[in-house]
TORMI-778182 format. One record per residue (C-alpha): x, y, z; residue in one letter; residue number from 1. Coordinates in steps of 0.02 Angstrom, whole numbers, plus 50000, padded with zeros to 5 digits. Example, Ala and Ser with C-alpha at 12.3 -4.5 7.8 and 13.67 -1.06 7.14 Angstrom:
! TORMI-778182
+-------+-------+-------+------+-----+
|    c1 |    c2 |    c3 | type | seq |
+-------+-------+-------+------+-----+
| 50615 | 49775 | 50390 |    A |   1 |
| 50684 | 49947 | 50357 |    S |   2 |
+-------+-------+-------+------+-----+
! end
This chain:
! TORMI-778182
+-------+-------+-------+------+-----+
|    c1 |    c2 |    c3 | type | seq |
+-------+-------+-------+------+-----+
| 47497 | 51262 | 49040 |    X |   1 |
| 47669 | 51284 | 48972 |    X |   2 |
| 47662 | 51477 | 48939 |    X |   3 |
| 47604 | 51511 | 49128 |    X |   4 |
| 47768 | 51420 | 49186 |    X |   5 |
| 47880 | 51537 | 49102 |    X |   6 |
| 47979 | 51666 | 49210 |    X |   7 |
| 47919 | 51801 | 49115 |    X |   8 |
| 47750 | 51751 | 49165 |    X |   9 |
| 47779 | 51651 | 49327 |    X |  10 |
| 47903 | 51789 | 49424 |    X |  11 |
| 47815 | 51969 | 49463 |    X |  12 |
| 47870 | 52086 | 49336 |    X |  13 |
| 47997 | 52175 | 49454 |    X |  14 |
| 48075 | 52017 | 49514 |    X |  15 |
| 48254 | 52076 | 49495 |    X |  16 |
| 48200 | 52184 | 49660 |    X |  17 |
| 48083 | 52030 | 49726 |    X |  18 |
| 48126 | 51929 | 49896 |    X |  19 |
| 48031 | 51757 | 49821 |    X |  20 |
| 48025 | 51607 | 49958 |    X |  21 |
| 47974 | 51459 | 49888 |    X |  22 |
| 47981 | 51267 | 49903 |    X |  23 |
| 48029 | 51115 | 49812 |    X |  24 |
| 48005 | 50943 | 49800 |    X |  25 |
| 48198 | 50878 | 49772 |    X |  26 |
| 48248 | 50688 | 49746 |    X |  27 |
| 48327 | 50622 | 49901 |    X |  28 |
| 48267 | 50769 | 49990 |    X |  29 |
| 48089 | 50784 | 50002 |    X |  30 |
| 48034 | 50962 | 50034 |    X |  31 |
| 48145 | 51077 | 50029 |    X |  32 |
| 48139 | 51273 | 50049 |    X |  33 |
| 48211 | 51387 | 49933 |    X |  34 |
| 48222 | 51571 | 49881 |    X |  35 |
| 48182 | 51600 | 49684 |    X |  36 |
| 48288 | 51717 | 49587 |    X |  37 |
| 48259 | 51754 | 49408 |    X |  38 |
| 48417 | 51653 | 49374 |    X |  39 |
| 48402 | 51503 | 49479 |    X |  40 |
| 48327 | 51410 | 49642 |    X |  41 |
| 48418 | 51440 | 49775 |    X |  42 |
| 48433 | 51317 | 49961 |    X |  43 |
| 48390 | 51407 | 50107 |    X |  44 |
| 48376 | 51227 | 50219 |    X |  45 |
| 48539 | 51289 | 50300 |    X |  46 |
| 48453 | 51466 | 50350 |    X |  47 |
| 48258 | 51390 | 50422 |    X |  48 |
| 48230 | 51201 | 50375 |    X |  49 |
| 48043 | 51268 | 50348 |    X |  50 |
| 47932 | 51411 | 50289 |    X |  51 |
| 47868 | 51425 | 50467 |    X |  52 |
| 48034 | 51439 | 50524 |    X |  53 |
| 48087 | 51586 | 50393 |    X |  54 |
| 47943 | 51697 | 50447 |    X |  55 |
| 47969 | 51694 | 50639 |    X |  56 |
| 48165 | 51760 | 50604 |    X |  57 |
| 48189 | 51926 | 50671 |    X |  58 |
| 48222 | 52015 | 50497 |    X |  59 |
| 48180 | 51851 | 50361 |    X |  60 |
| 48233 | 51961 | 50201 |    X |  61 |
| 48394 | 52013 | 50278 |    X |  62 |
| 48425 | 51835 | 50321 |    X |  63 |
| 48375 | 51784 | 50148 |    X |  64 |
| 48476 | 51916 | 50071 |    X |  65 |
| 48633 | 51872 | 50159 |    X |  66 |
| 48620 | 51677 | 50154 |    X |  67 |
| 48726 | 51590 | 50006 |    X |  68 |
| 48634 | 51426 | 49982 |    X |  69 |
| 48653 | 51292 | 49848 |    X |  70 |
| 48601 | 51341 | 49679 |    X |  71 |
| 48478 | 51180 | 49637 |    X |  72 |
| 48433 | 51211 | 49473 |    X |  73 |
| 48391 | 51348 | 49339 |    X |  74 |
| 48228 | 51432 | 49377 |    X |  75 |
| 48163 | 51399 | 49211 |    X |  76 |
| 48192 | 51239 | 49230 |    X |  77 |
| 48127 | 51210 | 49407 |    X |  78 |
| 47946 | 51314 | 49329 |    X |  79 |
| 47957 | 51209 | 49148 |    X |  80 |
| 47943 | 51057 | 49278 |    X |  81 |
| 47801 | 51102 | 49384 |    X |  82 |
| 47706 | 51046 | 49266 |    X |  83 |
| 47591 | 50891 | 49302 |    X |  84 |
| 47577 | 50832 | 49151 |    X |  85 |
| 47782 | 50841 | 49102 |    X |  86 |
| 47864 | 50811 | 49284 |    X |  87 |
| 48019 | 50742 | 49281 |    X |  88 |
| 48043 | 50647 | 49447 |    X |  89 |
| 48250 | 50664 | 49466 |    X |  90 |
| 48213 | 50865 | 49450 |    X |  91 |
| 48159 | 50989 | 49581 |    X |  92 |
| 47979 | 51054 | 49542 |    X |  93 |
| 47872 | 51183 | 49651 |    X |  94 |
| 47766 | 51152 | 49790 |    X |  95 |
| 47663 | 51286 | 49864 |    X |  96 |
| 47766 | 51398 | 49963 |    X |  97 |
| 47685 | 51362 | 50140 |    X |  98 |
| 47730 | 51216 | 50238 |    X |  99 |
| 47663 | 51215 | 50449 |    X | 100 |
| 47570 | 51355 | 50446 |    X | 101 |
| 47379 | 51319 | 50463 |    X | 102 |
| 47267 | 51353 | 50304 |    X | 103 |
| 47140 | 51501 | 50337 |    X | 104 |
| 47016 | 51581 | 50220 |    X | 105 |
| 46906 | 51737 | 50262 |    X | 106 |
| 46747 | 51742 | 50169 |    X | 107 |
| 46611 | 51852 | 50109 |    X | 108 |
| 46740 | 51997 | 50117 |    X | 109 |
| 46667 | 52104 | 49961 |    X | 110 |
| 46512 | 52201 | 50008 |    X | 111 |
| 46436 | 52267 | 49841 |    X | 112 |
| 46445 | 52101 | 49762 |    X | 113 |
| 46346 | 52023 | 49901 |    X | 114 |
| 46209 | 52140 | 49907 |    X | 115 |
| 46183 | 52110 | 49728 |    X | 116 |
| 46172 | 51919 | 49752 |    X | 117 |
| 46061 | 51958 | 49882 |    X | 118 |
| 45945 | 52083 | 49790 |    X | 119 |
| 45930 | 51966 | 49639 |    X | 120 |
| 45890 | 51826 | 49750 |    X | 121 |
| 45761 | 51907 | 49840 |    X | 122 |
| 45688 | 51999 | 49703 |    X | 123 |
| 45657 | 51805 | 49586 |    X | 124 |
| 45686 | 51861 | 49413 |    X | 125 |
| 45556 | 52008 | 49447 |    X | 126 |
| 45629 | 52168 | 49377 |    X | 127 |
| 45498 | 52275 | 49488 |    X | 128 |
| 45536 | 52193 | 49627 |    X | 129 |
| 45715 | 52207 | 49603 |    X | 130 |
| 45690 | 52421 | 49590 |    X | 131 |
| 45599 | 52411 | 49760 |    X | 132 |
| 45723 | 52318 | 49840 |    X | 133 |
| 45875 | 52410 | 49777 |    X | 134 |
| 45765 | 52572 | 49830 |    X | 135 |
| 45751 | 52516 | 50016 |    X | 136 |
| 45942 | 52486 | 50024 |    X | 137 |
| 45982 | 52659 | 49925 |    X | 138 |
| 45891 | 52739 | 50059 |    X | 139 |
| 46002 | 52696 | 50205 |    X | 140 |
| 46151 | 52688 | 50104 |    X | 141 |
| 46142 | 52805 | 49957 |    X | 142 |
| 46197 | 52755 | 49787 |    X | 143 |
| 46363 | 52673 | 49828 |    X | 144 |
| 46332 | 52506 | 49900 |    X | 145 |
| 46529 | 52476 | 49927 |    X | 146 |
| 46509 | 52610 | 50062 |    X | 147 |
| 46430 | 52505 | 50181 |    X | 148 |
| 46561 | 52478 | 50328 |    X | 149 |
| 46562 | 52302 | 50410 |    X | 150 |
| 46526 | 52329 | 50598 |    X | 151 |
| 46430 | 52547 | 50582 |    X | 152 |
| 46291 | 52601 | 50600 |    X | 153 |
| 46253 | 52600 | 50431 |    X | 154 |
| 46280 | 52436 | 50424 |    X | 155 |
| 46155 | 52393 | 50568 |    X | 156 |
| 46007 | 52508 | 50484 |    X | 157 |
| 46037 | 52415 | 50326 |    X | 158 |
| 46022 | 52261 | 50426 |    X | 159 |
| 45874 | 52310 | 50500 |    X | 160 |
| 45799 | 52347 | 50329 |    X | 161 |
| 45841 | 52182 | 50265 |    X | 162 |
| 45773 | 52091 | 50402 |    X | 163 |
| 45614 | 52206 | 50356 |    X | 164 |
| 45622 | 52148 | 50175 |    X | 165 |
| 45634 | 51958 | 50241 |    X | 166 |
| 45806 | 51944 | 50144 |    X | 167 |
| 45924 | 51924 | 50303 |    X | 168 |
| 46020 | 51784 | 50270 |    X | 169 |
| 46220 | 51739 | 50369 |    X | 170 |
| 46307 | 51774 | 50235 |    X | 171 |
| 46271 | 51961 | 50276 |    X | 172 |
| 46298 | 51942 | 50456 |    X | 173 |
| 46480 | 51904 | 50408 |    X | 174 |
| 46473 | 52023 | 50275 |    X | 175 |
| 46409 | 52162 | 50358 |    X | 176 |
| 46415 | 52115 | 50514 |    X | 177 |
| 46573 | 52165 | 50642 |    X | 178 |
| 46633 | 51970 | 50635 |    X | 179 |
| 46704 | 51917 | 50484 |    X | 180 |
| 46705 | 51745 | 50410 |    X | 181 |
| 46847 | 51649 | 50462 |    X | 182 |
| 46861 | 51473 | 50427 |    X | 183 |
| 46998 | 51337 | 50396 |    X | 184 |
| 47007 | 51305 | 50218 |    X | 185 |
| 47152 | 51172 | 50210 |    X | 186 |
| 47263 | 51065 | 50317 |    X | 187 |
| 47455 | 51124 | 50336 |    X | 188 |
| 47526 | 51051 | 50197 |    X | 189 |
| 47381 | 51007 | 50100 |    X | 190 |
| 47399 | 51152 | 49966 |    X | 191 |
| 47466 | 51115 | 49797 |    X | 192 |
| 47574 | 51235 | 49693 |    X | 193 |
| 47593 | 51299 | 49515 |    X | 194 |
| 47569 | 51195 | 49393 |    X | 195 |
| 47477 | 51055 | 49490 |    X | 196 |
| 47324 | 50980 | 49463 |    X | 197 |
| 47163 | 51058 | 49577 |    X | 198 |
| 47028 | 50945 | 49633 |    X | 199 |
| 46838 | 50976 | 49629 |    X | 200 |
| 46741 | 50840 | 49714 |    X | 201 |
| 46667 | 50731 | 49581 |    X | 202 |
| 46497 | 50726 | 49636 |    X | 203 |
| 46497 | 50927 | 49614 |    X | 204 |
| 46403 | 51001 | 49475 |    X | 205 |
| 46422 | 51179 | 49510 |    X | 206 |
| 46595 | 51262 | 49538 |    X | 207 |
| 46707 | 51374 | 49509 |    X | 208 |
| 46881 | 51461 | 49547 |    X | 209 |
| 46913 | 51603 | 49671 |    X | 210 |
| 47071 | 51706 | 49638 |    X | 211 |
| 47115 | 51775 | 49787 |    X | 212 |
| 47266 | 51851 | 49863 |    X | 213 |
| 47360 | 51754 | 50015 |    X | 214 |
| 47445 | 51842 | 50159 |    X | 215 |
| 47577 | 51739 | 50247 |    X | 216 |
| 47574 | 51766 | 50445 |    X | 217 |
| 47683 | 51737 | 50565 |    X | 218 |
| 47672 | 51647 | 50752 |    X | 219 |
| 47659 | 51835 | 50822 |    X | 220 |
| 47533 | 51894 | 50687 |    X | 221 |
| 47659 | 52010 | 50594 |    X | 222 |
| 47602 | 52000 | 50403 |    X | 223 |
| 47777 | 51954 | 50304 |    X | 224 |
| 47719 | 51951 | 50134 |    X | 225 |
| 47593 | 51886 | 50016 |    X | 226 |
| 47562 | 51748 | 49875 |    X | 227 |
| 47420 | 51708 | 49750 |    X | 228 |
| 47272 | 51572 | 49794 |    X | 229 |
| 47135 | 51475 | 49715 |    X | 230 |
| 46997 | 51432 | 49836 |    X | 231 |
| 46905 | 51309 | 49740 |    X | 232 |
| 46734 | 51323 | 49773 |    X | 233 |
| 46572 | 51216 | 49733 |    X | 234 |
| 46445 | 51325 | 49742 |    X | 235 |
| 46306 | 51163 | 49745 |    X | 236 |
| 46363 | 51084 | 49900 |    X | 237 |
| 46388 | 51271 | 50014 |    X | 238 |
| 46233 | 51315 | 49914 |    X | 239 |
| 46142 | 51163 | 49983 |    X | 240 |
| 46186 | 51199 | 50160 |    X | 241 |
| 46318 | 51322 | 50259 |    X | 242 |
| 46369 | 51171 | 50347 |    X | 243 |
| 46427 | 51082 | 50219 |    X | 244 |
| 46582 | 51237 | 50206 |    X | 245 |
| 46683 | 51096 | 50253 |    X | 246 |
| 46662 | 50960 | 50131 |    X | 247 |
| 46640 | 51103 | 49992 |    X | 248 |
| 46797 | 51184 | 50029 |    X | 249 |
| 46905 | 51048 | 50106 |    X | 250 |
| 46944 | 50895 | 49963 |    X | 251 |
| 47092 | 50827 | 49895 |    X | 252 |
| 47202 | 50964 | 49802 |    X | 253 |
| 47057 | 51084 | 49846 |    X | 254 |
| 47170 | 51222 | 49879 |    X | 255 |
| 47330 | 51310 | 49750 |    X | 256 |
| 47428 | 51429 | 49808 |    X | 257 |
| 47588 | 51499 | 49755 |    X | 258 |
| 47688 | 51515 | 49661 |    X | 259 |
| 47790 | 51606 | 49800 |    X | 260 |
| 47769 | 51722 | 49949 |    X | 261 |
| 47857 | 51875 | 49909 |    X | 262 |
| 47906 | 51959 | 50070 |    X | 263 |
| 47882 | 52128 | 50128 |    X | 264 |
| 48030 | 52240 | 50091 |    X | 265 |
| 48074 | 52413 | 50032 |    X | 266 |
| 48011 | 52382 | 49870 |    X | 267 |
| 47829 | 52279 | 49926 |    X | 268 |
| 47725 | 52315 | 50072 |    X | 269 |
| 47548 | 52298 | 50119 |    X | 270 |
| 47490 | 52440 | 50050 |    X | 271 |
| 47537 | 52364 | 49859 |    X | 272 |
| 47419 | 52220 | 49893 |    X | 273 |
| 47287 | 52333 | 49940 |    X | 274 |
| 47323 | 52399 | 49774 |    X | 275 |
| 47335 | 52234 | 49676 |    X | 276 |
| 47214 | 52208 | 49540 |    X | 277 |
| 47202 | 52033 | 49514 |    X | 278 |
| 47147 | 51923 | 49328 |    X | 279 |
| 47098 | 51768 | 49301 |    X | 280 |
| 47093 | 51656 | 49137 |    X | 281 |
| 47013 | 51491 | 49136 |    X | 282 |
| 47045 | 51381 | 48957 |    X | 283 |
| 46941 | 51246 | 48935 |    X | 284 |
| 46985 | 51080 | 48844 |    X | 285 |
| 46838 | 51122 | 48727 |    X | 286 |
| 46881 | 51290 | 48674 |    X | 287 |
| 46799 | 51381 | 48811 |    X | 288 |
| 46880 | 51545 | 48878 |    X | 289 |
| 46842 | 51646 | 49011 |    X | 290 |
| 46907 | 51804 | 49072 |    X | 291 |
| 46873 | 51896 | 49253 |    X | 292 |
| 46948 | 52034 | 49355 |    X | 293 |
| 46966 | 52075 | 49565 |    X | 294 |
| 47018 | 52227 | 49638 |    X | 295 |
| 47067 | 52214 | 49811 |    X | 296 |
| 46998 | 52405 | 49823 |    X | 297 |
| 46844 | 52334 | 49840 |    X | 298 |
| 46859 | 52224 | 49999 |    X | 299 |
| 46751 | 52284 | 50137 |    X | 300 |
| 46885 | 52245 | 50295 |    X | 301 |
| 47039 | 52289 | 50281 |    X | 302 |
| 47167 | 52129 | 50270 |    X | 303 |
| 47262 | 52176 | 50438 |    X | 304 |
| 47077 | 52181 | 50506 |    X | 305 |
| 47059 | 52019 | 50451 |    X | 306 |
| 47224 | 51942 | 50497 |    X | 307 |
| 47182 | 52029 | 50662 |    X | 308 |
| 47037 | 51936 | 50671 |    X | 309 |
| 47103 | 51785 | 50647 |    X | 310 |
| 47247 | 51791 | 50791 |    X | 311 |
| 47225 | 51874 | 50952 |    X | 312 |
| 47201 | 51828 | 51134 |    X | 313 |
| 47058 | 51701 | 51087 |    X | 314 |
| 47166 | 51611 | 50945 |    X | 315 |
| 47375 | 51574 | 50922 |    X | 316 |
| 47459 | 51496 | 50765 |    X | 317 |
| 47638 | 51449 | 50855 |    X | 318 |
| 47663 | 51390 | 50661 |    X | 319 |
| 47590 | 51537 | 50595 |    X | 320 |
| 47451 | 51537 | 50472 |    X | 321 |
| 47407 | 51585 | 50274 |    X | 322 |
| 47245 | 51686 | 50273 |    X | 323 |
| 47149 | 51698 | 50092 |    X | 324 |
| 47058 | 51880 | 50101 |    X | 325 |
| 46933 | 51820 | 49967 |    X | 326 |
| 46852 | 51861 | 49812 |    X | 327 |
| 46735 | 51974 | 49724 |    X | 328 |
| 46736 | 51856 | 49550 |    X | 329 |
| 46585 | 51744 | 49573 |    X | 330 |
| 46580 | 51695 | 49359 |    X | 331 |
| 46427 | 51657 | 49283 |    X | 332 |
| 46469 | 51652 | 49101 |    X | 333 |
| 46365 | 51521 | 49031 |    X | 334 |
| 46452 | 51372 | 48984 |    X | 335 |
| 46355 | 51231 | 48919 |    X | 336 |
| 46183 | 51334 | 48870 |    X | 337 |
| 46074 | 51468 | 48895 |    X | 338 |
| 46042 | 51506 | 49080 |    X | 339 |
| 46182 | 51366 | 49143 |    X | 340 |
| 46298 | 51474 | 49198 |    X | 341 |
| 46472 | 51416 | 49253 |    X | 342 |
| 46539 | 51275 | 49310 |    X | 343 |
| 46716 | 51193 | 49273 |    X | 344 |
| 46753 | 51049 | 49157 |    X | 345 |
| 46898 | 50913 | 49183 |    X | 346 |
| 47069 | 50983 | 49088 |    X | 347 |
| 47010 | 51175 | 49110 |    X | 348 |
| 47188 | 51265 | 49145 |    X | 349 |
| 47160 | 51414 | 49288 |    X | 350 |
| 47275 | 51560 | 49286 |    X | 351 |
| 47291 | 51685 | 49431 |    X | 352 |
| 47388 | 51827 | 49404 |    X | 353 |
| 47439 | 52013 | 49462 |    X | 354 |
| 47601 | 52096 | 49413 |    X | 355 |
| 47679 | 52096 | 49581 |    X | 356 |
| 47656 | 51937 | 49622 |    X | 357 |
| 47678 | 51822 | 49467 |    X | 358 |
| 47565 | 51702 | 49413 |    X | 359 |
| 47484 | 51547 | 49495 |    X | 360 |
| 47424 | 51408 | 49362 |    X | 361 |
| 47340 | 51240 | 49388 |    X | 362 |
| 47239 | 51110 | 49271 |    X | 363 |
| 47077 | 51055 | 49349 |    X | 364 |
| 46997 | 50873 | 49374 |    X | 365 |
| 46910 | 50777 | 49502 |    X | 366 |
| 46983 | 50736 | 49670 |    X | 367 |
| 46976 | 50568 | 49667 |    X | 368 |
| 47080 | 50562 | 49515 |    X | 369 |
| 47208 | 50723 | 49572 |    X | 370 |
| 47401 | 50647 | 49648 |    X | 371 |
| 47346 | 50588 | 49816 |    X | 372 |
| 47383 | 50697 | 49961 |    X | 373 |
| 47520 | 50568 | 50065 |    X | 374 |
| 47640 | 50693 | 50098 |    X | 375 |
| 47630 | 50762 | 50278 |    X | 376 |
| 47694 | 50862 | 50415 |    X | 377 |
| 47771 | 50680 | 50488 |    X | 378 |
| 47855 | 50645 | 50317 |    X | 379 |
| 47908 | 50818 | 50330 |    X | 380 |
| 47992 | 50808 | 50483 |    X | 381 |
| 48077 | 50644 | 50453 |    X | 382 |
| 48157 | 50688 | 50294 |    X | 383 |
| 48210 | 50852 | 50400 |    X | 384 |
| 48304 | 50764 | 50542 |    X | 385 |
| 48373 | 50645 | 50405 |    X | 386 |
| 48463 | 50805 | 50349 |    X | 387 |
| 48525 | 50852 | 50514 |    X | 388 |
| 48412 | 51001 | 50507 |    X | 389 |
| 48311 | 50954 | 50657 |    X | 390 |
| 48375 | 50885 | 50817 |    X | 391 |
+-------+-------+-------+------+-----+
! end
């Protein structure tokens, strides 16, 4: 894992113009959050004694830019120490970046991916079929499946065509549909960060990573920034039934993200993650390698429709939330034969990376066997007032 903990591989490649929030886990301290700099780690306890906290400021980067807080340690130290397998307990190491704010996910959010599934599905292996299905579609839609708009009339005719080919399934509702898929992937402070173990339930045969970008929200639904996430998914249990999302998404160290939100600013906006192009690398113990690719192009909703979606009149976050806007990479490399497809091993290493926003990295294995989740928002708040950071 050692290479993915590197700055030159952990920071976003224009870091030097970067406003990085991140936190730590500091001896004596607890949690702690922090602003990363290429040349060190940085206290900003004395600014917002959370991440929360930061976000609801009036103007959080030009509080973070003007706030002179305790240098705790080198960077490259702080990122060499993330590691779970070479933590040194009497040195800071990263947690992920979020601390109150509740744990969203939106899902099904990239059209032309879906249909696919859904045409394969449908058609069983049978090539002909597969034409004639496709051909039904390509009629209301033309030749570009992306172009189907969640919520138009397009997207009702093709609905209505499905339905006539007996393929209608939820999973388009939300895709196509005008509701998206919203649902609570994680418990405020749940997530792990870089260079932690993630957890896939042990009774889970099928699985796989989702790289997905992370937009951090505020209390009054402003977007501040973004980070990187893996929404571990096993494919078995959803696949078995839709309401078992719960117990397929929500496990023990279930849920990476980091390794830091990098505000909006001058030199990052919203409009770069709707550019970002994000890779993933997974390296098995055995020698396996796998490589995949997401381009937030492709989403279907626009993130702000989604965040908007997620907060409104019906639906507050007074601590704010972190909103996954899903994935297009669904692998199915095989693995461990012909016609197995994908599914993770114990000691794979996942990567998650786009230039802007650094590089997220986590070993996998079960979650029985991950560092128990013990830490919480009450432990949190104690070690807080012991600080005199809280009244």
């Amino acid at each position: 894992m050692t290479p993915y903990l590197l700055p030159a591989t952990a920071l976003p490649a224009d870091a030097d113009n970067a406003v990085l929030i991140g936190r730590v886990q500091r001896s004596g301290a607890g949690h702690v959050l922090v602003q990363v700099r290429p040349d060190g780690v940085y206290d900003l306890s004395r600014l917002a004694p959370t991440c929360s906290a930061l976000l609801d400021l009036p103007d959080p980067v030009a509080a973070v830019r003007g706030h002179r807080g305790e240098r705790l340690a080198a960077t490259e130290e702080v990122l060499r120490n993330s590691a779970c397998t070479a933590r040194v307990e009497d040195s800071p190491w990263l947690l992920a970046p979020c601390d109150l704010q509740a744990i969203k996910a939106a899902g099904v959010t990239f059209v032309a991916s879906m249909l696919e599934r859904v045409i394969e599905e449908q058609a069983r292996g049978d090539a002909s079929r597969a034409e004639s299905v496709r051909a039904s579609v390509v009629a209301v839609i033309g030749d570009d499946l992306g172009a189907v708009r969640p919520g138009s009339p397009e997207a009702q005719r093709l609905k209505e065509v499905l339905i006539a080919q007996g393929m209608w399934s939820q999973y388009l509702e939300v895709g196509i549909g005008p509701d998206a898929e919203i649902f609570t992937k994680s418990q405020p402070m749940s997530a792990v960060g870089t260079g932690a173990e993630i957890g896939i339930h042990p009774k889970s045969d099928w699985n796989n990573p989702e790289p997905e970008i992370v937009l951090a929200v505020n209390s009054r639904g402003a977007v501040m920034g973004a980070t990187l996430g893996n929404d571990v998914n096993l494919r078995d249990f959803e696949g078995r039934s839709a309401l078992l999302l719960g117990k397929a998404k929500d496990n023990n160290a279930s849920c990476a993200i980091g390794p830091f939100i990098r505000l909006f600013d001058q030199h990052f906006s919203i409009d770069d993650v709707r550019r970002c192009e994000l890779s993933m690398r997974v390296e098995g113990p055995d020698g396996f390698v796998m490589d995949g690719a997401s381009a937030l192009s492709m989403i279907s909703r626009d993130p702000l429709d989604l965040v908007a979606q997620a907060i409104g009149a019906n639906h507050q976050y007074p601590d704010g939330f972190v909103l996954f806007l899903g994935t297009m990479f669904a692998p199915t490399q095989d693995r461990h034969g012909p016609g197995q497809g994908f599914t993770h091993v114990v000691g794979d290493i996942v990567a998650v990376s786009t230039p802007r926003l650094g590089t997220l990295a986590n070993r996998v294995n079960t979650s029985d066997r991950v560092e128990p989740w013990t830490y919480g928002t009450m432990a949190l708040m104690r070690d807080l007032a012991r600080r005199g950071l809280i009244g």
